[in-house]
MARMI-849942 format. One record per residue: residue number from 1; residue in one letter; x, y, z of N, C-alpha, C in turn. Coordinates in Angstrom, 2 decimals, always signed. Example, Ala and Ser with C-alpha at 12.3 -4.5 7.8 and 13.67 -1.06 7.14 Angstrom:
residues 2
n/res/n.u/n.v/n.w/ca.u/ca.v/ca.w/c.u/c.v/c.w
1/a/+13.19/-5.69/+7.80/+12.30/-4.50/+7.80/+13.20/-3.30/+7.80
2/s/+12.85/-2.25/+7.08/+13.67/-1.06/+7.14/+12.90/+0.03/+7.87
This chain:
residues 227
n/res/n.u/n.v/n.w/ca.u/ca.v/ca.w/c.u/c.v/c.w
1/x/+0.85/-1.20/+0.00/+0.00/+0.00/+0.00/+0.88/+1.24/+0.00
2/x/+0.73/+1.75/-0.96/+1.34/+3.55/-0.80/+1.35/+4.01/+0.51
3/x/+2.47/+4.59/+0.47/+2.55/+5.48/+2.21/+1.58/+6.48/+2.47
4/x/+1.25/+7.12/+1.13/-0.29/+7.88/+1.53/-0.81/+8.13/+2.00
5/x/-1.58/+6.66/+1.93/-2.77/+6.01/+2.28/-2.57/+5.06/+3.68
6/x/-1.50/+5.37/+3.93/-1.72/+4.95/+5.33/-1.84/+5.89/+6.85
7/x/-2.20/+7.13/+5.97/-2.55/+8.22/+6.99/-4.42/+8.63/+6.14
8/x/-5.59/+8.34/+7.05/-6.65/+9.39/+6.50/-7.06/+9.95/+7.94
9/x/-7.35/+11.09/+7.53/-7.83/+12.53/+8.11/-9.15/+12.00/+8.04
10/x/-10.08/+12.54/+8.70/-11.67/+12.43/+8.26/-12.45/+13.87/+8.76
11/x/-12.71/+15.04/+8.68/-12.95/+16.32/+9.09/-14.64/+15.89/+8.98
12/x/-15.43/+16.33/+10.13/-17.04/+16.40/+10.17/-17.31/+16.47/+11.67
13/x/-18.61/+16.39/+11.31/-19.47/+16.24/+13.05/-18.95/+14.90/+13.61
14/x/-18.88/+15.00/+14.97/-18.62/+14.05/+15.55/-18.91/+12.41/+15.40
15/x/-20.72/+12.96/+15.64/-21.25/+11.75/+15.66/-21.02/+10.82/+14.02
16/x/-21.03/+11.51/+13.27/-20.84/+10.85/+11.83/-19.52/+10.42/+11.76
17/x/-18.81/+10.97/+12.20/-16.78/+10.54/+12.12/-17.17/+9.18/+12.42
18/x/-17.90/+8.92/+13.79/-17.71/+7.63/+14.10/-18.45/+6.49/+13.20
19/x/-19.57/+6.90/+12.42/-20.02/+5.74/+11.42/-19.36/+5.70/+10.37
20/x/-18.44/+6.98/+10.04/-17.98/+6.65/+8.72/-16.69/+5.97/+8.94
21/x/-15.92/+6.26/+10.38/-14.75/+5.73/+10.52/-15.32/+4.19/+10.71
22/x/-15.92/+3.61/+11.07/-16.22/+2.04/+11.42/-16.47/+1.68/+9.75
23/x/-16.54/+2.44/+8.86/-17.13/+2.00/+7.45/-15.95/+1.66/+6.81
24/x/-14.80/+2.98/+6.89/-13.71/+2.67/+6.45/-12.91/+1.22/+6.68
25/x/-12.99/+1.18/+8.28/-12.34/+0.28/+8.86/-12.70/-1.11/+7.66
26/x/-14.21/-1.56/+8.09/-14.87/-2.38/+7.35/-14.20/-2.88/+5.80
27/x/-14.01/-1.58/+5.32/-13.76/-1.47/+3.84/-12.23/-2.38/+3.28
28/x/-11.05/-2.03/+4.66/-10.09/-2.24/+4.51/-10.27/-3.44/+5.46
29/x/-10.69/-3.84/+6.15/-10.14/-5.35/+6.58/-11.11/-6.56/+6.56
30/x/-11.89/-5.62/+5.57/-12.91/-6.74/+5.11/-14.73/-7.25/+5.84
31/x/-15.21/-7.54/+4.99/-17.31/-7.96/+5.58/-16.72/-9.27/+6.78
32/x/-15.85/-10.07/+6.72/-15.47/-10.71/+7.83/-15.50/-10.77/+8.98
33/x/-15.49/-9.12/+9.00/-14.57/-8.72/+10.72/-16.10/-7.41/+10.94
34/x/-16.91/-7.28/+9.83/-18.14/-5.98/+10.19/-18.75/-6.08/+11.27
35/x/-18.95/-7.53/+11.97/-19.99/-7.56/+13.03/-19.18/-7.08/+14.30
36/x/-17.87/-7.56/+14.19/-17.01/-6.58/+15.47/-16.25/-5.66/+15.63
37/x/-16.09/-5.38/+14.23/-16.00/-3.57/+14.10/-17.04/-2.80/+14.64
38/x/-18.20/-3.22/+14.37/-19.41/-2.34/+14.49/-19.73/-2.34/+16.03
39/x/-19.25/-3.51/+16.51/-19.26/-3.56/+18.03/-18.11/-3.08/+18.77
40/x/-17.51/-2.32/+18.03/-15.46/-2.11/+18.42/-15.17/-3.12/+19.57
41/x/-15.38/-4.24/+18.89/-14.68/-5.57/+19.56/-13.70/-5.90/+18.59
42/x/-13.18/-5.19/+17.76/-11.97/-5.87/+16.90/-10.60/-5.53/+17.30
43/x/-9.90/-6.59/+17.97/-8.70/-6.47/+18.48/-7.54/-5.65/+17.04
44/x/-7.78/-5.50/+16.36/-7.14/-5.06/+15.62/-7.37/-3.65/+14.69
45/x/-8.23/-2.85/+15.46/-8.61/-1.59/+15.59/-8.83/-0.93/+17.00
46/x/-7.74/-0.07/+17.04/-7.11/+0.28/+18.07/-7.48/+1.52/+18.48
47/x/-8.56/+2.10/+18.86/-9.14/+3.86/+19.11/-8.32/+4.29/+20.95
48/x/-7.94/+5.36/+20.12/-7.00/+6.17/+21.03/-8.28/+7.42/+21.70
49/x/-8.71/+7.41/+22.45/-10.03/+8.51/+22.99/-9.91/+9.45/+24.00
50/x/-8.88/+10.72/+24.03/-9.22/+11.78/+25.14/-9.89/+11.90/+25.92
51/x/-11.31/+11.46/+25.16/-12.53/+11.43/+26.58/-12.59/+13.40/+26.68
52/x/-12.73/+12.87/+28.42/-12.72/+14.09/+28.83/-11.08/+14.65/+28.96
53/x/-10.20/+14.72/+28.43/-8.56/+15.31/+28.59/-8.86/+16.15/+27.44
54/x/-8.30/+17.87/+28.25/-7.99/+18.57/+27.15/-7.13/+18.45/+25.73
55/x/-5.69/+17.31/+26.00/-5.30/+17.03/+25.01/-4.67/+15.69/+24.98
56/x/-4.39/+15.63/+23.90/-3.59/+13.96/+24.05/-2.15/+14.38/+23.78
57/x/-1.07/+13.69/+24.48/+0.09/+14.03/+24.36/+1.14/+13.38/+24.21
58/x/+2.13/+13.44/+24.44/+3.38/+12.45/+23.89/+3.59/+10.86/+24.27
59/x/+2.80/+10.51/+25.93/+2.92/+9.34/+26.08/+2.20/+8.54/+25.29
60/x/+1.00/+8.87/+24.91/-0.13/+7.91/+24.23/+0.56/+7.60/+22.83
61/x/+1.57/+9.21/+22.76/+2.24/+8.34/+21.16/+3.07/+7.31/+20.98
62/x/+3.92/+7.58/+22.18/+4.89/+6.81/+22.51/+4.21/+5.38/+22.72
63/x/+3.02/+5.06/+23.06/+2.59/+3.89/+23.42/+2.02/+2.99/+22.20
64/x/+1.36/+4.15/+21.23/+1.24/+3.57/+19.58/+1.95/+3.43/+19.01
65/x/+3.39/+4.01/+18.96/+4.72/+3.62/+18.25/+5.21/+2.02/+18.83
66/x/+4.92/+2.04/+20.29/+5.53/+0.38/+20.84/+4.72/-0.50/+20.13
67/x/+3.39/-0.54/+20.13/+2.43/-1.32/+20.18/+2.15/-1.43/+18.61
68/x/+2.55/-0.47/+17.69/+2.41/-0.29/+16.14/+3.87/-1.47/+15.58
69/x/+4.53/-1.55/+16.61/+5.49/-3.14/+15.63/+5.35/-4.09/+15.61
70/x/+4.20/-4.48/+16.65/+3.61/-5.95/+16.86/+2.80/-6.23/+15.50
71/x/+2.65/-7.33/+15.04/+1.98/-8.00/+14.01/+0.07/-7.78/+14.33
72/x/-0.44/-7.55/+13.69/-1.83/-7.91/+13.85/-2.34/-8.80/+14.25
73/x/-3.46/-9.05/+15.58/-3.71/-10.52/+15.93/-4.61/-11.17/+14.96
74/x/-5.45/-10.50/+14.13/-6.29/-11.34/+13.25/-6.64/-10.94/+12.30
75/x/-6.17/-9.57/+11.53/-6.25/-8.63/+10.42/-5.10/-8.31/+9.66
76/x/-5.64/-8.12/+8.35/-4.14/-8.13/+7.71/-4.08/-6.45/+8.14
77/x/-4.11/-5.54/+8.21/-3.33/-4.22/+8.96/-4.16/-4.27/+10.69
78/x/-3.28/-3.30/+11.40/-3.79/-2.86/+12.67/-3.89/-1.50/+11.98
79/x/-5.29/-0.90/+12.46/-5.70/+0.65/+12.71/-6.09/+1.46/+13.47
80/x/-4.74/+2.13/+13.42/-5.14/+2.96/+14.88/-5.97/+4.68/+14.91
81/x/-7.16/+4.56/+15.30/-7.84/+5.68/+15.16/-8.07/+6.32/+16.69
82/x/-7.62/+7.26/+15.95/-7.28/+8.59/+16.92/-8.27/+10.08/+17.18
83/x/-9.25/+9.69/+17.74/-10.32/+10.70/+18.05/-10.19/+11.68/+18.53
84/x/-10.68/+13.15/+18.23/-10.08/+14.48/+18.46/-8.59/+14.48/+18.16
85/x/-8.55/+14.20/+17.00/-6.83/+14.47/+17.10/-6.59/+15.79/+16.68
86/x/-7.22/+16.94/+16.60/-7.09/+18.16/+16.53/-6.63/+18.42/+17.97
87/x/-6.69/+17.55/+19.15/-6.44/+18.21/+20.53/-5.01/+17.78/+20.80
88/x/-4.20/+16.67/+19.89/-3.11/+16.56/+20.00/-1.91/+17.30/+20.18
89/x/-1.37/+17.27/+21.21/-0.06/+18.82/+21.09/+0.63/+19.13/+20.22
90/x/+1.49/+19.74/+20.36/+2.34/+19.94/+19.02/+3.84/+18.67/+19.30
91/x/+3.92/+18.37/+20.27/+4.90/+17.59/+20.41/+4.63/+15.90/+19.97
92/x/+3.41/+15.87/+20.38/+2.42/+14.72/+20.31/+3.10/+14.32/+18.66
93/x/+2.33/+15.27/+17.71/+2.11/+15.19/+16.54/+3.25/+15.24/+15.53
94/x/+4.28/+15.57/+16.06/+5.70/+15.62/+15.45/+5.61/+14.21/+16.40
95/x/+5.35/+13.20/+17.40/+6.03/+11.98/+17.54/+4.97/+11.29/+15.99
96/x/+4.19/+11.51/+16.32/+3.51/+11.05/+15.04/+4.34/+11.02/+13.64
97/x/+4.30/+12.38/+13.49/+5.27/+12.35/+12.20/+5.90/+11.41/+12.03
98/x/+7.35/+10.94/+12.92/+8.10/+10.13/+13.05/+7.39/+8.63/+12.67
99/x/+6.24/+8.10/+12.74/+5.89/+7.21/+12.49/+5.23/+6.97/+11.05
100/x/+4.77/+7.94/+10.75/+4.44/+8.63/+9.61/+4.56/+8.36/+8.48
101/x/+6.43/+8.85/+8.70/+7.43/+9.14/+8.07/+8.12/+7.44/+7.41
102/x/+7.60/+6.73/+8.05/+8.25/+5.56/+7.94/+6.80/+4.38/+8.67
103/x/+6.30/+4.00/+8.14/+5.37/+2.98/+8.53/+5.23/+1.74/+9.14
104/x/+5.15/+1.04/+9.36/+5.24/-0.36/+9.57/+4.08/-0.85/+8.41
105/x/+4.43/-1.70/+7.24/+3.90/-1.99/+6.41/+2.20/-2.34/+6.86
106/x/+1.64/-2.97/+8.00/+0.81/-3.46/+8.39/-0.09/-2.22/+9.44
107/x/+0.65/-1.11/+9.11/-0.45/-0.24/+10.11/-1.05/+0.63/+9.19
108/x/-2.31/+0.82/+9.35/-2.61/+2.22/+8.87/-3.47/+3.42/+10.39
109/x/-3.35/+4.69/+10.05/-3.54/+5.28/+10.90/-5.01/+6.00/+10.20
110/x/-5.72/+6.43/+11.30/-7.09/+7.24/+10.66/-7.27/+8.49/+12.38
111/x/-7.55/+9.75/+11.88/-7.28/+10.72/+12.76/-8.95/+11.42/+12.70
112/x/-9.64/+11.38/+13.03/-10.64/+12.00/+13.28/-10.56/+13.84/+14.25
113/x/-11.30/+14.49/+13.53/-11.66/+15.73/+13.99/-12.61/+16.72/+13.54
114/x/-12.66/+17.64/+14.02/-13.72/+18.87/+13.44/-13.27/+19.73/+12.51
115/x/-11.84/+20.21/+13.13/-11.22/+20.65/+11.79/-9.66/+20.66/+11.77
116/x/-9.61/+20.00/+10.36/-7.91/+19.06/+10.19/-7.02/+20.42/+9.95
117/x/-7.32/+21.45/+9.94/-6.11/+22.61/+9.72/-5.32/+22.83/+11.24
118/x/-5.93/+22.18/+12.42/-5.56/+22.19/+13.82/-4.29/+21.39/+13.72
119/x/-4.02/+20.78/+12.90/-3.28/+19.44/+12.73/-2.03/+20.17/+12.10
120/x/-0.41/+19.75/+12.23/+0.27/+20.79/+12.05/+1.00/+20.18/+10.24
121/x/+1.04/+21.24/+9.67/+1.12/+21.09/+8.32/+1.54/+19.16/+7.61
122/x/+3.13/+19.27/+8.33/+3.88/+18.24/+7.99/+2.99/+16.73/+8.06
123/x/+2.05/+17.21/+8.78/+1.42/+15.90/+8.87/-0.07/+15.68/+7.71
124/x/-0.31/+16.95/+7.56/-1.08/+17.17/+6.38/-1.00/+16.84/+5.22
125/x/+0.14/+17.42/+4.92/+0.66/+16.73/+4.05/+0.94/+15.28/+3.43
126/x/+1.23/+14.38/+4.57/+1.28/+13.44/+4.25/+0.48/+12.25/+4.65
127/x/-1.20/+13.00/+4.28/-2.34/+12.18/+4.86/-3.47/+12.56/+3.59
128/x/-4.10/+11.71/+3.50/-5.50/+11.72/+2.77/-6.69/+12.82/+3.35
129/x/-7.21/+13.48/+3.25/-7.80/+13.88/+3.98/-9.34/+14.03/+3.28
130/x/-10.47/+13.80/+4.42/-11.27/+13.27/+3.98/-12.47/+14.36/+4.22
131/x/-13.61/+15.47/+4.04/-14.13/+16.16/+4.82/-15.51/+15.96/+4.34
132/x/-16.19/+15.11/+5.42/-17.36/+14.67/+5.17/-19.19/+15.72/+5.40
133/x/-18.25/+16.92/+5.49/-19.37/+17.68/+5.89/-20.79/+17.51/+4.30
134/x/-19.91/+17.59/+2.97/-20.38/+17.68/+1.67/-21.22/+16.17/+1.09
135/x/-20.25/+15.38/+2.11/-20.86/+13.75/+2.22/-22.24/+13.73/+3.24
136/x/-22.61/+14.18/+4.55/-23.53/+13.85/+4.90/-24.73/+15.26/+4.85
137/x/-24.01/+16.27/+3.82/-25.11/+17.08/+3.56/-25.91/+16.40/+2.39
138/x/-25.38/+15.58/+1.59/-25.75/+14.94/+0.30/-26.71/+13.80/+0.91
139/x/-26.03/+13.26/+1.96/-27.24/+12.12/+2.54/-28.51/+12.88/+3.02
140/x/-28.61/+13.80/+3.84/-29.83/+14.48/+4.35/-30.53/+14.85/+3.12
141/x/-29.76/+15.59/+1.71/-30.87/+16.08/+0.89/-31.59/+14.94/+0.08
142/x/-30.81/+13.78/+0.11/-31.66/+12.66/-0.25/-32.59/+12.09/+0.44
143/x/-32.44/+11.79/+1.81/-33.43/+11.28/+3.03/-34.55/+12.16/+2.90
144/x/-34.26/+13.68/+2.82/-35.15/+14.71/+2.66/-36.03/+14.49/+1.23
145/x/-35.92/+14.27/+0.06/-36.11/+13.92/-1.61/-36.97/+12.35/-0.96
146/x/-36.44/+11.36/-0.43/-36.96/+10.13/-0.32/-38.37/+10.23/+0.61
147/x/-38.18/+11.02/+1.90/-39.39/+11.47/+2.53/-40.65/+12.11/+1.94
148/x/-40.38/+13.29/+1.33/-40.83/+13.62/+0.56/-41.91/+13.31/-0.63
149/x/-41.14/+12.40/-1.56/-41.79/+11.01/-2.31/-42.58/+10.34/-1.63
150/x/-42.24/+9.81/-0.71/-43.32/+8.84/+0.16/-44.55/+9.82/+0.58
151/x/-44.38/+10.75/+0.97/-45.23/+11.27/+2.04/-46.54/+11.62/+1.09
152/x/-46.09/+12.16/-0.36/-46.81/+13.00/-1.27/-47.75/+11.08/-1.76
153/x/-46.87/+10.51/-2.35/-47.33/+9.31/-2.78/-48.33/+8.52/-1.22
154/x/-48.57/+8.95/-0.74/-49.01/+8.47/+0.84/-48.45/+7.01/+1.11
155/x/-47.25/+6.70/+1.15/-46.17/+5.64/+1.86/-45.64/+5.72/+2.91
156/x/-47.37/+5.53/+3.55/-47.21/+5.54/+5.43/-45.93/+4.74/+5.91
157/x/-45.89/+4.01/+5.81/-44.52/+2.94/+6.78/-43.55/+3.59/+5.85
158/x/-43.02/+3.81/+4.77/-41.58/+4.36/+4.53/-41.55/+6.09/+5.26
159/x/-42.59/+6.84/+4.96/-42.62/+7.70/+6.22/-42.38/+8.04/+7.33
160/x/-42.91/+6.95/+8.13/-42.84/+6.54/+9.78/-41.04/+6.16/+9.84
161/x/-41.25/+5.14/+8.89/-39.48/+4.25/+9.34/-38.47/+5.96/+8.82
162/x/-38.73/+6.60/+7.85/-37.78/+7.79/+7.51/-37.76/+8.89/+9.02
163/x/-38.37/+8.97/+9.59/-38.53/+9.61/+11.02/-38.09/+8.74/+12.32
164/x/-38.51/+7.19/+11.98/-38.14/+6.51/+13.27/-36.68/+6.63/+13.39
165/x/-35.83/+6.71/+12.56/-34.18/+7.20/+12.39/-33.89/+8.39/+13.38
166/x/-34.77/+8.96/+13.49/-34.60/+9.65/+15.05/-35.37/+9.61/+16.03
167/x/-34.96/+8.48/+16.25/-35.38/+8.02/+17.85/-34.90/+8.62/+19.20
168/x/-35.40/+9.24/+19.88/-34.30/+9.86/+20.63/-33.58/+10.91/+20.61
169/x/-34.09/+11.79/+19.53/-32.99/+12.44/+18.44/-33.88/+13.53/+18.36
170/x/-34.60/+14.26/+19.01/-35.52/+15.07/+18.97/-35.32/+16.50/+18.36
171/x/-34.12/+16.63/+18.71/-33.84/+18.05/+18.34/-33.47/+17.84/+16.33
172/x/-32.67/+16.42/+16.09/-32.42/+16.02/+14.94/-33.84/+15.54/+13.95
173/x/-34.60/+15.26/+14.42/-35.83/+15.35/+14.01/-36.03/+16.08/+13.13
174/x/-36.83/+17.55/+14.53/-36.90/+18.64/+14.28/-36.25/+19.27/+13.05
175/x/-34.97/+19.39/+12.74/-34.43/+19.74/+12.25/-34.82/+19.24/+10.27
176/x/-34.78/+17.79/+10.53/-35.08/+17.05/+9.57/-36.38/+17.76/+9.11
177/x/-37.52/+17.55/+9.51/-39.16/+17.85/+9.34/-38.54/+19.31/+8.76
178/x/-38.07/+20.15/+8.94/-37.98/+21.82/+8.90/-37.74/+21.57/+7.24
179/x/-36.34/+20.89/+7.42/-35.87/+20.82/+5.81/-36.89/+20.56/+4.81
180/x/-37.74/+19.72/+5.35/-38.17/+18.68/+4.27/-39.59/+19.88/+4.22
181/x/-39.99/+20.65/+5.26/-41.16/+21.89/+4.72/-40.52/+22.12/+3.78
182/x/-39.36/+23.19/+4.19/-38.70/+24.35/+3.48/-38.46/+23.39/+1.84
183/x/-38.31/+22.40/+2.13/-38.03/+21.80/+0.36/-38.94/+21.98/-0.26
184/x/-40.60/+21.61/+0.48/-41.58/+21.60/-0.69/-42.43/+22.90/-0.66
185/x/-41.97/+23.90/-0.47/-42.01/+25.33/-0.58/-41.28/+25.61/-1.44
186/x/-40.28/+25.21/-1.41/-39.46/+26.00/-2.87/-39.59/+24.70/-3.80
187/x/-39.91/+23.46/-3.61/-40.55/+22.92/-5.23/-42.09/+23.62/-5.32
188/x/-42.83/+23.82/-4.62/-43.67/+24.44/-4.96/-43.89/+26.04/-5.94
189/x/-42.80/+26.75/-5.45/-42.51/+27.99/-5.69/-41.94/+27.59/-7.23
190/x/-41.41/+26.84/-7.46/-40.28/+26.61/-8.56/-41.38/+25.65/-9.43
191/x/-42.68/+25.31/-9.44/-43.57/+24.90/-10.20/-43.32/+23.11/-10.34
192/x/-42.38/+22.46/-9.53/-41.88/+21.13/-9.64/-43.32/+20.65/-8.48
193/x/-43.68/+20.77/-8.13/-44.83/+20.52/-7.23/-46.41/+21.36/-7.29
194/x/-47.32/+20.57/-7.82/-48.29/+21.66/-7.49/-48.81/+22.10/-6.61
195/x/-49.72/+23.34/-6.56/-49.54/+24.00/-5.18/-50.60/+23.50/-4.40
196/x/-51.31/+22.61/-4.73/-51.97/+21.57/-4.08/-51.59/+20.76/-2.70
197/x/-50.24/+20.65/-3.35/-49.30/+19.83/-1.94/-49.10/+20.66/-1.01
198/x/-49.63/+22.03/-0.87/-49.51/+22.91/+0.62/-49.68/+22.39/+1.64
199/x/-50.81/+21.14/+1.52/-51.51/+20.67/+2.81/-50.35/+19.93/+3.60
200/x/-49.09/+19.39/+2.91/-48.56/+18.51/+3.63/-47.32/+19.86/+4.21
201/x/-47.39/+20.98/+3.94/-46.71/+21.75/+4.86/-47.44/+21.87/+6.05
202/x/-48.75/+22.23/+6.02/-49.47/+21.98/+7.35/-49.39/+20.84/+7.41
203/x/-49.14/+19.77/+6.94/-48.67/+18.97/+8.13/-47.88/+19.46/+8.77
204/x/-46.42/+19.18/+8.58/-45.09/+19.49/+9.27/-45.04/+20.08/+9.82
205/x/-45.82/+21.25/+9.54/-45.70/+22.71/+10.34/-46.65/+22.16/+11.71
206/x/-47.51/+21.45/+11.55/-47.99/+20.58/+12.90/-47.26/+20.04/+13.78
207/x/-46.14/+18.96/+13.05/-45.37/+18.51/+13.93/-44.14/+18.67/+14.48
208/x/-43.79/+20.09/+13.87/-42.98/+20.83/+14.36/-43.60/+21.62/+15.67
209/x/-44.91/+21.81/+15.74/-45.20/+22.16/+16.83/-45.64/+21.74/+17.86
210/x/-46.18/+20.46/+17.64/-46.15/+19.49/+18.65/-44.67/+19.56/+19.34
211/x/-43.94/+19.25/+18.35/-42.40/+18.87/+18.61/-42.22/+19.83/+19.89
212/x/-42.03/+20.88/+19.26/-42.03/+22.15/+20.14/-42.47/+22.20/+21.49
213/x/-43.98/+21.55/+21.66/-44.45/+21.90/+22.96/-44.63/+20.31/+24.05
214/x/-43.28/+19.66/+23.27/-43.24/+18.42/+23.94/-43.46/+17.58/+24.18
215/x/-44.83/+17.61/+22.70/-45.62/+16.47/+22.93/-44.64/+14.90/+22.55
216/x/-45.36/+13.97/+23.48/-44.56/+12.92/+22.95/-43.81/+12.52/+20.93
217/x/-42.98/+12.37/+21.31/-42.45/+12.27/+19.77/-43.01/+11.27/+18.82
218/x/-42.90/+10.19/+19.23/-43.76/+8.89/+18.38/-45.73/+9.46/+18.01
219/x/-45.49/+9.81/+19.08/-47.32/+11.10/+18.47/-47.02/+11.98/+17.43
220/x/-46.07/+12.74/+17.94/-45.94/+14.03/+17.07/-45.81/+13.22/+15.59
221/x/-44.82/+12.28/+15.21/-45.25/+11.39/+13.95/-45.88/+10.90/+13.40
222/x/-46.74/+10.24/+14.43/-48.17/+10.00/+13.89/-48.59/+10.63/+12.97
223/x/-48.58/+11.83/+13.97/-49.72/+13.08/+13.02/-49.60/+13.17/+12.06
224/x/-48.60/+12.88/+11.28/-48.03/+13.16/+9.55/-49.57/+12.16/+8.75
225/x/-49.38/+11.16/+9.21/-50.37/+10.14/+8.35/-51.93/+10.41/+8.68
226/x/-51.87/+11.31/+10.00/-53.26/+11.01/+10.45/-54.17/+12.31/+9.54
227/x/-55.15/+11.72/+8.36/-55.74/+12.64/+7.35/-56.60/+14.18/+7.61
């Protein structure tokens, strides 16, 4: 494998770093190992996590450089992913370099953060870098396009299941339902919708206000189907 590619960056929201980093993983060591990646039970993906520490610093590197010459216990590479690595010091990240710079054929490294310019050039340079903000804006305007379709076509259960995705997720919901008004307002406006379909803005605009005043959430969904 090119030396490259044994550094990727991944720049986005948090919560998505972590599905797309378990995807990557997947990608490179194979559908074999998906059920304990996905459970980060794979001894051979190695997440380095600050937690609550303002930064991560030279020992933790020092401890991935020891632990980066051992052979893989059951994967053809070990990957070591490194969460918030924008909080890494500057000393930290020059030990990095050093590893970098010279690989162990069997490792690859993956660095997660919010934003990879925190990260100090030399290492930029010699990493892939990945910025998924353009990737999961493209997923929402489709989820948003797929909702949409259903809702107009009245495809109660693909409806329901397109909302049950936020379970728990109330404020992400919210957010979702807003888009998906504001979309069929401007297909409406833009003549791609006739203006017939207003009614299903009063919907939304319903369950945005339910949303709002707390009513239970699995209700507030309901309401979409209820005529």
């Amino acid at each position: 494998m090119n030396n490259t590619f044994h550094v990727t960056v991944f720049e986005g929201e948090s919560s998505f770093l972590i599905e797309e980093c378990k995807k990557f993983c997947i990608d490179v060591l194979g559908k074999n190992f998906e059920h304990k990646i996905k459970k980060s039970a794979c001894s051979d993906v190695i997440v380095i996590d600050p937690k609550d520490k303002k930064s991560i610093g030279i020992s933790e590197v020092r401890g991935i450089q020891a632990d980066s010459l051992l052979k893989p216990v059951e994967c053809e590479y070990k990957i070591y992913v490194i969460k918030s690595s924008d909080v890494l010091t500057v000393q930290a990240q020059n030990a990095l370099l050093k590893i970098f710079e010279n690989p162990p054929n069997h490792v690859l490294f993956v660095l997660l953060c919010n934003n990879y310019k925190k990260l100090i050039p030399t290492i930029i340079s010699r990493a892939r870098i990945i910025r998924l903000e353009n990737f999961e804006r493209d997923k929402q305007n489709k989820d948003c396009s797929n909702f949409i379709y259903n809702l107009i076509q009245g495809n109660n259960f693909h409806v329901l299941s397109e909302c049950g995705r936020y379970d728990k997720k109330r404020e992400k919901l919210r957010d979702f339902i807003e888009n998906c008004r504001t979309e069929i307002l401007s297909m409406i406006r833009n003549g791609s919708l006739n203006v017939e379909n207003i009614k299903f803005c009063d919907k939304l605009t319903n369950v945005l206000n339910l949303l709002d005043i707390n009513v239970n959430q699995n209700l507030a969904i309901a309401s979409i189907i209820v005529n």
